[in-house]
C-alpha positions in Angstrom: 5.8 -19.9 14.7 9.6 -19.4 14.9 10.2 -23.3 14.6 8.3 -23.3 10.9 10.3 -24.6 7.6 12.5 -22.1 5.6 11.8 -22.8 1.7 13.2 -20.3 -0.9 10.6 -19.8 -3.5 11.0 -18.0 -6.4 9.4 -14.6 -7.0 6.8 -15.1 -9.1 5.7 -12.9 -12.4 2.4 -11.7 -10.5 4.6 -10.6 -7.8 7.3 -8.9 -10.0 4.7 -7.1 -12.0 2.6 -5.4 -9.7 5.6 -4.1 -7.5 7.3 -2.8 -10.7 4.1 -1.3 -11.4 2.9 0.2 -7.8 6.4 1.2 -7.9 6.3 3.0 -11.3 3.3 5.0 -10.4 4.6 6.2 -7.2 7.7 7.9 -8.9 5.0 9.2 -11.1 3.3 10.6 -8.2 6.7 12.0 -6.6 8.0 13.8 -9.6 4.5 14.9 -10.0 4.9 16.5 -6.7 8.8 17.6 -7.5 7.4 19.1 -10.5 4.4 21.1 -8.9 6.2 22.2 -5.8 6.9 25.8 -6.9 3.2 26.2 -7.5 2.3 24.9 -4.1 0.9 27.8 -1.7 2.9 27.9 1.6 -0.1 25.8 3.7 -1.3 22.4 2.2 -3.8 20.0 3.6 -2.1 17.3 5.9 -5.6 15.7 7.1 -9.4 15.1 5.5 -12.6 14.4 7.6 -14.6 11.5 6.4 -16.5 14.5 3.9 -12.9 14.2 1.8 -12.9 17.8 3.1 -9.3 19.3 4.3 -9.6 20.1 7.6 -6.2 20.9 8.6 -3.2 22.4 7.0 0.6 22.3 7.3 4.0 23.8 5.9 4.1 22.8 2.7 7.2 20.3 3.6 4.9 18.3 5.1 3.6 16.9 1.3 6.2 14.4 1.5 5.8 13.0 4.6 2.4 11.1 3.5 5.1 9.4 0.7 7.6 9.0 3.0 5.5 7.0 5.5 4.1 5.1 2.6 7.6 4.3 1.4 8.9 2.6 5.1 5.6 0.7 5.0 6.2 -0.6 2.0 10.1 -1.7 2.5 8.7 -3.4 6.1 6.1 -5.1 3.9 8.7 -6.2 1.2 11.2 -7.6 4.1 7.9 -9.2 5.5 6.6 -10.7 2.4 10.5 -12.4 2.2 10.0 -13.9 4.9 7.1 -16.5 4.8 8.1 -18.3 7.8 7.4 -15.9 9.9 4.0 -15.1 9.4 1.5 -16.8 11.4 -0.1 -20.2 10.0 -2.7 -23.2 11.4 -2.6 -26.3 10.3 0.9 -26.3 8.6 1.6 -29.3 7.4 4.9 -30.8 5.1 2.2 -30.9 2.4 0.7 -27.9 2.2 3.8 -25.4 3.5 4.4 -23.7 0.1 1.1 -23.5 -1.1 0.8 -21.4 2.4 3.5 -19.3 1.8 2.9 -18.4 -1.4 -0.2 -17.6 -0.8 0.9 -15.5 1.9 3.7 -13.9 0.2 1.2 -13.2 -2.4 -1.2 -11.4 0.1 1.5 -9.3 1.3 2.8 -8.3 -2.0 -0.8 -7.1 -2.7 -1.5 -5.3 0.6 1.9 -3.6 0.3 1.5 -2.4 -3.5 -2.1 -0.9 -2.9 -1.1 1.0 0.1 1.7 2.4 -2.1 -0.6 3.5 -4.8 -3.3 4.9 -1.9 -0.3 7.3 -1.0 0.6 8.0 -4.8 -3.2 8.7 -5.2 -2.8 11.1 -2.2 0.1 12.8 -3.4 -2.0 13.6 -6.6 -5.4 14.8 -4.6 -3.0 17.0 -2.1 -2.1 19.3 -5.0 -5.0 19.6 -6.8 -6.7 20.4 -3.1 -3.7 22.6 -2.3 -4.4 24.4 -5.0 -8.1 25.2 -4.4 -9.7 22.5 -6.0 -11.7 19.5 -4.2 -10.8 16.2 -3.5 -11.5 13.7 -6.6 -13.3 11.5 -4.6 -14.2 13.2 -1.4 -16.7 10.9 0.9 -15.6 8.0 -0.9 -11.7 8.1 -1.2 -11.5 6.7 2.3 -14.2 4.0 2.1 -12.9 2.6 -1.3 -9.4 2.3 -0.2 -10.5 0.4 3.3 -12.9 -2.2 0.6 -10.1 -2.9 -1.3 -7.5 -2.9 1.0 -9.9 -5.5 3.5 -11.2 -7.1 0.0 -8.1 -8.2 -0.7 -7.1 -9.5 2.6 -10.7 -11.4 2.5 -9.8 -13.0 -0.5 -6.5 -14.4 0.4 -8.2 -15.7 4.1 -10.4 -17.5 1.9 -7.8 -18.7 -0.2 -5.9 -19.5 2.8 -8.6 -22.4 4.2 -9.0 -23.8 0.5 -5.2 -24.2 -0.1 -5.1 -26.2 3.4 
């Protein structure tokens, strides 16, 4: 794993796009939550059963922590995805090496950008449930996040053994 070939390749547009754009919505999302923190009650929710139904409650300091977390992930992922010959690979070959780790850098960039835009998502629900209302999708925030999340790792698998 540690004894793979270092190539620098070039970020590509896909790549450049989407993180400006995960990016962009989750300073959306955080001046959102800048914005509506006077009007937050003292006690927001800081957990959901699987019903989308807050089930326990915090200081309201605890509303950025979900972003926080969300943002280290993300810079881990972004060092990660930099680094293509670390990740784990079969069959690496001098052929096929950066097919593989574009491929994989691509995967990365993905899984990093939509668990950015699950916490900007969050941010957005916390309020509106802080404030009495329900969560926008309730029983199937959770679900939908974990298919698209999982879809998109499928996909790149897949991709994976045809790019071999």
């Amino acid at each position: 794993m540690f004894n793979q070939p270092k190539l620098v390749i070039p970020r590509s547009a896909v790549r450049t796009t989407f993180d400006i754009l995960a990016i962009g919505i989750f300073v959306v999302a955080i001046i959102y939550g800048i914005t509506q923190w006077s009007s937050l009650p003292s006690e927001v929710p800081t957990h959901y059963n699987a019903l989308g139904v807050p089930d326990d409650w915090g200081p309201r300091w605890m509303f950025f922590l979900p972003p926080i977390i969300g943002v280290v992930l993300w810079l881990f992922c972004h060092v990660l995805e930099q680094k293509p010959h670390l990740h784990n690979y079969s069959t690496l070959t001098a052929d096929n090496t950066e097919r593989l780790y574009k491929n994989s850098m691509l995967l990365l960039n993905f899984v990093k950008n939509e668990i950015l835009l699950f916490f900007a998502f969050n941010m957005w629900t916390d309020v509106h449930v802080a404030r009495g209302g329900e969560s926008f999708l309730g029983v199937y925030e959770m679900p939908l996040f974990l298919a698209i999340l999982f879809g998109t790792i499928i996909f790149f698998v897949v991709r994976f053994f045809k790019l071999r």
